[in-house]
N, C-alpha and C positions, 0 to 999 in steps of 0.2 A: 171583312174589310173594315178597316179604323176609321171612324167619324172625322170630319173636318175637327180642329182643337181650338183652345183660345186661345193661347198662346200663354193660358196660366191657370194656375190649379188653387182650385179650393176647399179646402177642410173646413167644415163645419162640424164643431164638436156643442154638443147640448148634453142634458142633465136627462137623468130619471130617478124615479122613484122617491127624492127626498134634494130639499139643497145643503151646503155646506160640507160636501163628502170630497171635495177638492176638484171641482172643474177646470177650474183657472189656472192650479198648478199642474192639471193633467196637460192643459191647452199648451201651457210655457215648457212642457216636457217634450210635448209633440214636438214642437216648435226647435227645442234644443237638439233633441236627436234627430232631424232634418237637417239642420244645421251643420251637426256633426259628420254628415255624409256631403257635405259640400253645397249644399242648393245653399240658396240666401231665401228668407224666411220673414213676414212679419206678421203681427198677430194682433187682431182685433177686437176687441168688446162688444158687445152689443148687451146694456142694460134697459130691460122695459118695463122704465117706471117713465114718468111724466113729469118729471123733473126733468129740463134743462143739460142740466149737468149737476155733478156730484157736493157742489162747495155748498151748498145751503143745507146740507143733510147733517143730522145730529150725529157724533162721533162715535155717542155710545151704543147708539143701534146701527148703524151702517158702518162704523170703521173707519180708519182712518182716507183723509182725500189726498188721493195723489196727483201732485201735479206735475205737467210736461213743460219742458222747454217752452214751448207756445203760450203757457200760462191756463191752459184750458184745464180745470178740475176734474177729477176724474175718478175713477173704482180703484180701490187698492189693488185689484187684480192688474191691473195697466202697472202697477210696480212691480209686482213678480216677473210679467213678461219681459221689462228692459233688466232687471236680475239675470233672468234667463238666457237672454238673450245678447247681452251683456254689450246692447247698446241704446240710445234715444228712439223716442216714438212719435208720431207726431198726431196732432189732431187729428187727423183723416182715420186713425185708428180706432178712432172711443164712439163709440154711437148709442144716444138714447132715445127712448117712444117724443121727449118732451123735443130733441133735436129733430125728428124727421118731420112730424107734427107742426112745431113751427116754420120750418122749410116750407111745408104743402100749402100752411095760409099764407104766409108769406108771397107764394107765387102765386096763389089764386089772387088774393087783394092785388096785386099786378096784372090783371090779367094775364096770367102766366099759362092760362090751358085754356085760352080764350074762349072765354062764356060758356065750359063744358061744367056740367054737375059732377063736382069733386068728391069723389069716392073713397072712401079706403082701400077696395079694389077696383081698378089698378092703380089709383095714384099715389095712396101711400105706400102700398106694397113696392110699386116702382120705385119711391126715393131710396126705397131699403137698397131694394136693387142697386141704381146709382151710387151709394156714397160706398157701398161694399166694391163696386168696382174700381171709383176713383180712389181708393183704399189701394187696393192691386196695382193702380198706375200710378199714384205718384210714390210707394214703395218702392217701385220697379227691380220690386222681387221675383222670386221661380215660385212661390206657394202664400197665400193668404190662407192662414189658421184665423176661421174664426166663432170665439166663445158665441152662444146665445143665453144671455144669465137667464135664471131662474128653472126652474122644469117641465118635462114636456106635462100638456094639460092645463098649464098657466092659461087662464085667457087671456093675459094681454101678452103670449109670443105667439100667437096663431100666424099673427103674418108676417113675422118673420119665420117662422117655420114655412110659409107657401112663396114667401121670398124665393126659401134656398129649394122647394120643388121646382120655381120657374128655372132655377137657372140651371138644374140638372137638367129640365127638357131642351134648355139651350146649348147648355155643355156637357152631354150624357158621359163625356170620356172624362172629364175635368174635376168633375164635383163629385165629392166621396162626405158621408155622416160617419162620425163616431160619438156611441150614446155611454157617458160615464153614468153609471147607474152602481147602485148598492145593492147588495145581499144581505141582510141582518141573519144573525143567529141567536133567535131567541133564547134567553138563558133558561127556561123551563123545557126546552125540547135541545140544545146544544148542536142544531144541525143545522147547518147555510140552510136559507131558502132562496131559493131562484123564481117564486111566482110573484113578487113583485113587479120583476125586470121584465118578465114576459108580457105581465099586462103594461106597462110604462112602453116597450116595444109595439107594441097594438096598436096604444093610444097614440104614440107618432107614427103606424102607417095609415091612421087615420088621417092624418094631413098630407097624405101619398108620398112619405117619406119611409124608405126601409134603411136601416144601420149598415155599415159597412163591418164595423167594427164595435164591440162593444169593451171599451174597460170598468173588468168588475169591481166595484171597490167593496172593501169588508177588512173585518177584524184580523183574518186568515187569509192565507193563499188559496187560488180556488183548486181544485182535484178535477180529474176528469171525466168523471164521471159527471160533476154539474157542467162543464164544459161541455158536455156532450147535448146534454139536456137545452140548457139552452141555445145551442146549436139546432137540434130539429123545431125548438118554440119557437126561435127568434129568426130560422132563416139567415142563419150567419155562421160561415163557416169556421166550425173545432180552431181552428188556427190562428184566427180572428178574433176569438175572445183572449183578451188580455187580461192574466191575474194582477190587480194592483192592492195587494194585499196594507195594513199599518205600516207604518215607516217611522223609524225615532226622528228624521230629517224629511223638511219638505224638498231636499236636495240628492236625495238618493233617489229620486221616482227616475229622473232620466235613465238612470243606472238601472233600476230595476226594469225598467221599458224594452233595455237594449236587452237584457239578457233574455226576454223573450223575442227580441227579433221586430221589434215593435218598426224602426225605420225599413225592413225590406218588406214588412205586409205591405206600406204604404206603397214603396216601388213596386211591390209586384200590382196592388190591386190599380194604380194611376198608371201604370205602362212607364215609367218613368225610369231614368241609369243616372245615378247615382256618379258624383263629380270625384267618388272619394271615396278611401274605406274609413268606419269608422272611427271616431279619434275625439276621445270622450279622457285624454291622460290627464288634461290640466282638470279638470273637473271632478276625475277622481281622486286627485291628490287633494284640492279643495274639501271634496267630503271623505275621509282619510282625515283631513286634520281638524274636520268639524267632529267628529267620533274621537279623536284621542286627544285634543288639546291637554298640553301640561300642566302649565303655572294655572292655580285658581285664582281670578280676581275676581271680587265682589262688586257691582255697581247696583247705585239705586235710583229707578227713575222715582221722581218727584212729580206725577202731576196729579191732574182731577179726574179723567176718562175714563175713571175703574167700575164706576157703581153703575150694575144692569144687574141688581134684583140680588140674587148671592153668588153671581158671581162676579171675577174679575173680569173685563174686555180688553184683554194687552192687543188688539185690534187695532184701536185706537190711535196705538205707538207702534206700529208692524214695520215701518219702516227705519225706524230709530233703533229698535231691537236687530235688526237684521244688522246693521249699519255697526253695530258692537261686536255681535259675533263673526261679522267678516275681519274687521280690523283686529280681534281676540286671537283668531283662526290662524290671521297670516304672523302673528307675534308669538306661535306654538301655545296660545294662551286658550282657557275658557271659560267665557264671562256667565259668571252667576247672578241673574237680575233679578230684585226685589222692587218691588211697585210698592212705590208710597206714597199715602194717599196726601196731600198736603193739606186737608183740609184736617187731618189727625193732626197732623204740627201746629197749626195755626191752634185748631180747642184745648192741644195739650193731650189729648188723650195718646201721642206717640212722644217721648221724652227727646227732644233735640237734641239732646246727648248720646241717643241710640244711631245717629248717623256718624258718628265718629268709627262705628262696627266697620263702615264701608271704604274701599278701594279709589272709590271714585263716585260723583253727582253729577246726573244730567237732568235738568229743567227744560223740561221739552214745551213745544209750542202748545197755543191754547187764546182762550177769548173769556174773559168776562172774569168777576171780581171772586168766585167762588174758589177759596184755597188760595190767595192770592198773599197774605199777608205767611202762609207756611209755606210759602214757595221765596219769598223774602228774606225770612228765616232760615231755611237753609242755603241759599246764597251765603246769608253772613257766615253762619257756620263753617264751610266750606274753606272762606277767605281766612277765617280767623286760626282752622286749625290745621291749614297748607293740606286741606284734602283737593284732588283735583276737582276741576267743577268746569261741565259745558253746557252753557246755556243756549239752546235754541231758538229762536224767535221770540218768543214772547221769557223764556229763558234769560235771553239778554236784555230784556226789560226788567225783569228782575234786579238782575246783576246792575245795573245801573241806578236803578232807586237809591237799593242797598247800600252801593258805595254812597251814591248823596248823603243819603242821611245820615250815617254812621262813621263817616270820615271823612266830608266836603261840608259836613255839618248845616246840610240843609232838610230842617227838621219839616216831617211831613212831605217833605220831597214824595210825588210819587206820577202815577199815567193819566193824564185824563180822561182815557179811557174808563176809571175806576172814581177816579174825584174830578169834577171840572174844577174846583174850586181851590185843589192844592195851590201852595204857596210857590212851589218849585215844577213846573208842570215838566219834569226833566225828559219825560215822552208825552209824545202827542201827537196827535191825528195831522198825516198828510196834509197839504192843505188842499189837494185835489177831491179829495176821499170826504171832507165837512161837507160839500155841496149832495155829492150822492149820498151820505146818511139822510140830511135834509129830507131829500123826496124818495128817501124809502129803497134805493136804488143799492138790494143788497148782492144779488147774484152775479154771478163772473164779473164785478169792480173794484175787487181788492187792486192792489200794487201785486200784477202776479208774473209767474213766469223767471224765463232768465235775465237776469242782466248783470252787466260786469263789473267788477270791482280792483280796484287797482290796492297793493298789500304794500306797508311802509316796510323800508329798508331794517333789516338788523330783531323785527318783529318774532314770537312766539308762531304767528302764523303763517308768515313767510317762510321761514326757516320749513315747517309743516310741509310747505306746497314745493318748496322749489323753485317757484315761479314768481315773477313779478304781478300779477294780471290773471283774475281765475272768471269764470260764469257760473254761478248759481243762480237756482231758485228761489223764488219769492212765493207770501202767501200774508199780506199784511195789509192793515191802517194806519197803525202806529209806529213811528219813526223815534229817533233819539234828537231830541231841540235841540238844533243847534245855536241856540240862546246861551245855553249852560256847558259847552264844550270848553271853551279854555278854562272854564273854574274848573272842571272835573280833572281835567290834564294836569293842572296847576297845583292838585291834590297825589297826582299820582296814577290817574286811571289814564291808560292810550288807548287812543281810536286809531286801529290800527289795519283799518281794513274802511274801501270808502268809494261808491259811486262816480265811474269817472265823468259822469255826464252830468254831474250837479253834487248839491253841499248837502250829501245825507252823507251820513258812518254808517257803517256795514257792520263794523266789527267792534268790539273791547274787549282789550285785555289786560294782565297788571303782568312785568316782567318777570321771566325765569330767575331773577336775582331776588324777585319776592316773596313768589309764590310757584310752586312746579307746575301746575298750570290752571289760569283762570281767565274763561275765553267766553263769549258770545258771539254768539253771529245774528245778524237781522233777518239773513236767508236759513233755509233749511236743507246743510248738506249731507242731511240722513236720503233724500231722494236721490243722490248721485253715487249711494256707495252700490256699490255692485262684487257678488263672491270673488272673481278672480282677480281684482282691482277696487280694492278697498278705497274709501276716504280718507284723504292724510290727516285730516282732522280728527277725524276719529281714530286711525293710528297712533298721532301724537297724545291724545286723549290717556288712549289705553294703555302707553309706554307708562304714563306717567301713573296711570294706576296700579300696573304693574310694580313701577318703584316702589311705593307705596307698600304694596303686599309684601315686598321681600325685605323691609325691614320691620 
């Protein structure tokens, strides 16, 4: 006889034996092929570290921060699953140790669990509880998929790992683990090994959790015979292990998930029927034109986020990158991206003249004066030799100096962010934002989040959107003065995109009759592009790169 139910199911997927083997894109996989069978689906984070939330973390070792409509900062893995999933998320979704931790003092200092001695078990473990649930109801989705970062044996996920044991004793029919674990094939013996995963398997039914499913990741597809194997180590049924062998796209895993049947293990092991058959065509097509795009065009991101030791971290830019090859994809096109350090431009040691090689410049977001003045310089470049150029956030701070000085002829023009002292403080800090620098007050008070923007008639960007009236993301301090708005206009630069709730500019741009295209935006609409529904922004971008390559 079937258990009372809850009336919602949850997947809990964790890591083993190592991080970085792709949990978060397995999670947004899971999630997509659910999806694809007709349930509605959302998907969760849980990062435990003790931070808060994600905005105060360095970019070049944590990656870029993505943010929600809500404005709440968060793990780049919260970008892949609205990718994925190919729509918004909301706070209720992301959950950190620094989030649940101050919930718990926060109710204690209230007498919140009246004069009882505050524990980690049960009270913290319960908030986990809690916000996981209230996750599932204000979703009021049919499945919460939800990631646990880091791997099993971490000691700061114990309790979330004894979280999700309470809640299978609650909902034994509802709660199902899948453990994404790797295989290495050492290059001196060339043979998978599976005794990693086995002991990573142990070490979480040590927290009285067993796998439902394991997907194995590795270099190779796995055979069956290590299927087999770890089938009698791991107490997981032959069927149940899933090969998720390398992939050239982090977009073919759905693909490859279904072809093992990855959506009817879940129906078969949850008891669950299925709204739909599967229907994965637009997305095939999508990856289909990520593997054969035509036209080459060349783009070069210009920022600082590169240097982690010898290597590169395009991490940093993960959503800006994505945001190219969607809009590359849907124009039969495939974009070739070069990272350039701008701090070579600025010493010289990269010749300003070598960006003229490129299709197209994008000056992506960023904070503080390093590479500042070669990120200026290529602005000018850009303008001077009608190469396309989209500046993102701090991109169109750039692109604004630039113009001042070099053709509104105001010399020394530049952010006060970088000079207080400039002569033309042509950007400058909020005037909300001077008070919280002041007393130090750096975490979640930027100008964040959505808000709307009204696009002027006959505009570069308008023309882009279609629309009068669009919602983007914020992530800033620093604003364009509108002190110096009519001189700059009066030169030739339009503010052509603009806050309908006050006197800030959103946007500049110089017209198609100038220049083929030269855009900023104050917001960051790399977080809104999505595979099957690109950003026009970045469309119109890449046409115009496009042009470019073909003469």
């Amino acid at each position: 006889m079937r258990r009372a139910r809850s009336g919602h199911t949850y997947i809990f997927v964790v890591g083993g034996v190592m991080s970085g083997v792709g949990k978060g894109v397995a999670s947004a996989s899971i999630g997509k092929v659910l999806a694809a069978r007709g349930l509605s689906v959302n998907l969760m984070k849980i990062d435990p570290y003790l931070n808060v939330d994600a905005g105060t973390m360095n970019p070049t070792e944590h990656g870029e921060v993505f943010v929600l409509d809500s404005g709440l900062e968060t793990d780049q893995d919260m970008g892949n699953y609205e990718r994925f999933l190919g729509r918004d998320l909301g706070p209720e979704d992301y959950m950190t140790s620094g989030m649940v931790y101050a919930s718990v003092i926060a109710r204690e200092r209230n007498l919140g669990y009246e004069g009882k001695c505050v524990e980690a078990i049960p009270h913290v473990r319960d908030q986990i509880i809690e916000r996981i649930k209230k996750s599932a109801e204000l979703g009021k989705t049919d499945i919460t998929v939800v990631e646990v970062g880091g791997t099993v044996g971490d000691f700061q996920n114990a309790l979330y790992f004894d979280a999700a044991r309470v809640m299978k004793l609650e909902y034994p029919d509802d709660v199902l683990f899948v453990m994404v674990s790797y295989l290495p094939i050492p290059g001196t013996l060339g043979e998978m090994k599976t005794k990693p995963t086995q002991s990573a398997v142990r070490e979480l039914n040590s927290y009285g959790v067993q796998p439902d499913i394991i997907i194995a990741r590795s270099a190779h597809s796995l055979d069956q015979k290590r299927k087999d194997k770890l089938a009698i180590s791991c107490s997981v049924r032959p069927e149940h292990i899933i090969s998720a062998p390398d992939v050239d796209s982090i977009y073919d895993v759905p693909l490859n998930f279904e072809r093992d049947k990855l959506s009817d293990v879940f129906l078969e092991i949850l008891d669950l029927e299925a709204k739909k058959p599967v229907d994965l065509s637009d997305w095939k097509d999508f990856a289909k034109r990520a593997h054969n795009g035509g036209t080459k065009v060349k783009i070069g991101i210009v920022g600082k986020y590169f240097d982690t030791g010898d290597f590169v971290l395009s991490d940093a830019y993960l959503s800006v990158i994505e945001a190219i090859k969607f809009s590359a994809y849907a124009e039969d096109a495939k974009a070739e991206i070069d990272w350039i350090n701008a701090k070579d431009i600025q010493s010289g040691a990269l010749p300003i003249e070598e960006l003229g090689a490129y299709d197209g410049i994008i000056v992506p977001g960023g904070f503080g004066e390093t590479g500042i003045e070669g990120k200026i310089r290529a602005a000018q470049y850009a303008r001077e030799h009608a190469i396309p150029y989209f500046g993102l956030c701090y991109g169109l701070h750039m692109l604004v100096i630039e113009y001042a000085r070099h053709v509104a002829g105001m010399e020394g023009a530049n952010t006060t962010e970088i000079n207080q002292d400039t002569p033309y403080p042509v950007i400058d800090i909020l005037p909300e934002q001077r008070e919280r620098l002041a007393r130090k007050d750096y975490g979640g008070s930027m100008r964040l989040g959505a808000y709307p923007c009204a696009l002027s008639e006959g505009s570069v960007v308008r023309d882009a959107y279609g629309v009068a009236e669009v919602s983007e993301r914020h992530r800033h301090r620093y604003e364009i003065n509108p002190k110096y708005v009519q001189e700059l206009e009066e030169k030739g630069l339009v503010f052509s995109g603009r806050w309908t709730e006050g006197d800030l500019k959103e946007i500049a741009e110089l017209p198609k009759s100038v220049h083929p295209f030269y855009v900023g935006t104050q917001f960051h609409p790399e977080l809104k592009a999505r595979p099957l529904s690109p950003h026009p922004l970045f469309t119109a971008f890449i046409r115009a790169a496009i042009s470019r390559s073909g003469k």
